[in-house]
C-alpha positions in Angstrom: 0.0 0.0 0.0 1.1 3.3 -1.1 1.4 5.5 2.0 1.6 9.0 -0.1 0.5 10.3 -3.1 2.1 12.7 -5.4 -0.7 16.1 -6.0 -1.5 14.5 -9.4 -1.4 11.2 -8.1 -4.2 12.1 -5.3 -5.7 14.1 -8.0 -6.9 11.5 -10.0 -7.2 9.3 -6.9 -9.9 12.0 -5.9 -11.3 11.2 -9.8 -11.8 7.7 -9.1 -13.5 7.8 -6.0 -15.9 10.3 -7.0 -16.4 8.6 -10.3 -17.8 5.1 -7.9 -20.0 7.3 -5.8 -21.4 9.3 -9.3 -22.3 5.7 -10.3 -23.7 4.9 -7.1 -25.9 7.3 -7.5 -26.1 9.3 -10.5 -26.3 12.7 -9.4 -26.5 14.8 -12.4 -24.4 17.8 -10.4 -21.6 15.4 -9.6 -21.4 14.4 -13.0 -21.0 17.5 -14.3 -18.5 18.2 -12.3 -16.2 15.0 -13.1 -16.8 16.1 -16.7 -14.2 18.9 -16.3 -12.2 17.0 -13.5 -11.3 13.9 -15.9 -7.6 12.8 -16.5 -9.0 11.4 -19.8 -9.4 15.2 -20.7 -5.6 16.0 -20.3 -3.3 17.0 -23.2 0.0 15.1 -21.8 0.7 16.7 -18.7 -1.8 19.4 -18.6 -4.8 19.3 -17.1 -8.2 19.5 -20.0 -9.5 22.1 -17.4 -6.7 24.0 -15.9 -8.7 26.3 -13.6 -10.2 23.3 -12.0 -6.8 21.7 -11.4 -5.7 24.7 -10.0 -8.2 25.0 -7.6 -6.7 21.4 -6.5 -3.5 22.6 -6.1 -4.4 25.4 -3.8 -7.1 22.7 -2.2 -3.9 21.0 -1.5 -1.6 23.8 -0.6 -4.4 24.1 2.3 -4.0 21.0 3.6 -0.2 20.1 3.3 2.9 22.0 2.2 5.1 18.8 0.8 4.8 17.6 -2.6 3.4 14.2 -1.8 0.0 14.0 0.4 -0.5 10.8 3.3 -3.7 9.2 2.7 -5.4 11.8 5.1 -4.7 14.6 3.3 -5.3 13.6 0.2 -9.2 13.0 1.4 -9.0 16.1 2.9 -7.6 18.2 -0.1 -10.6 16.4 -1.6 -12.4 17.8 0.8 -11.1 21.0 0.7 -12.0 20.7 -3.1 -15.3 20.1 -3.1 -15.9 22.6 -0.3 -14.5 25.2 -2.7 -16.6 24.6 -5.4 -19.5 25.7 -2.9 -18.0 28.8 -1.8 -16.7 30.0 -5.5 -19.6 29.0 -7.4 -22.0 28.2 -4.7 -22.5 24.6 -5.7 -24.3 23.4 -3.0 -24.4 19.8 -4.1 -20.5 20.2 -3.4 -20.7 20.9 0.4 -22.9 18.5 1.1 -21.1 16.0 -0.7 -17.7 17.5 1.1 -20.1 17.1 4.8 -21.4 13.3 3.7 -17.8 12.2 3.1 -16.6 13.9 6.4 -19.6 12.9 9.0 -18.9 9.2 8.7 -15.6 6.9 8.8 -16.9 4.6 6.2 -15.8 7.1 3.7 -12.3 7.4 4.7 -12.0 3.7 4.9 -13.4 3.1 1.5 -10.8 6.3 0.6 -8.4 3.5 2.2 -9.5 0.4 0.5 -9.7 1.7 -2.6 -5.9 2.2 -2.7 -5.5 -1.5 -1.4 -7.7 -2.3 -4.0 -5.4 -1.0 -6.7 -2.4 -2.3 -5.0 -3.7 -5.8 -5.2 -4.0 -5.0 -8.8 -0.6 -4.4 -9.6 
């Protein structure tokens, strides 16, 4: 098990995860949203929406000033993500996304398993 995760790295992490809850329960708003977020969108090494990834960074930057994020921060940069889509654009879907994921464990420990998941993978 990976115990950090480069910014990109938990970037697309953050894809993933949100991608399985989209699917869980297609919310049209979420969707949207991982519509600009997607790797799949990127020219090389450039984000397909480049605002959006910024906003990451400085999600991240809030959270932790090293290069490579533990676990925990990576789900609370993703935190910090959402919750800034809510107070820029005042997505609310986004905050109470960001306050689901944070008012029960079972998140963080599916946050957890998902990256045993893909190390089993390997």
């Amino acid at each position: 098990m990976k115990k950090y995760l480069t910014i990109n790295e938990a970037y697309i992490y953050s894809y993933k995860f949100l991608s399985d809850l989209y699917f869980q329960n297609l919310d049209d708003d979420l969707g949207g949203f991982l519509g600009g977020m997607s790797p799949e969108i990127w020219i090389g090494e450039n984000a397909g929406d480049e605002d959006l990834y910024n906003q990451w960074i400085i999600s991240a930057s809030k959270i932790s000033n090293s290069k490579k994020l533990t676990l925990k921060e990576s789900f609370l940069t993703m935190i910090e993500f959402l919750n800034m889509q809510d107070e820029q654009y005042d997505e609310e879907w986004a905050k109470k996304l960001s306050n689901k994921l944070l008012s029960d464990r079972v998140w963080f420990k599916k946050w957890v398993n998902q990256e045993i998941s893909k190390d089993k993978q390997c």
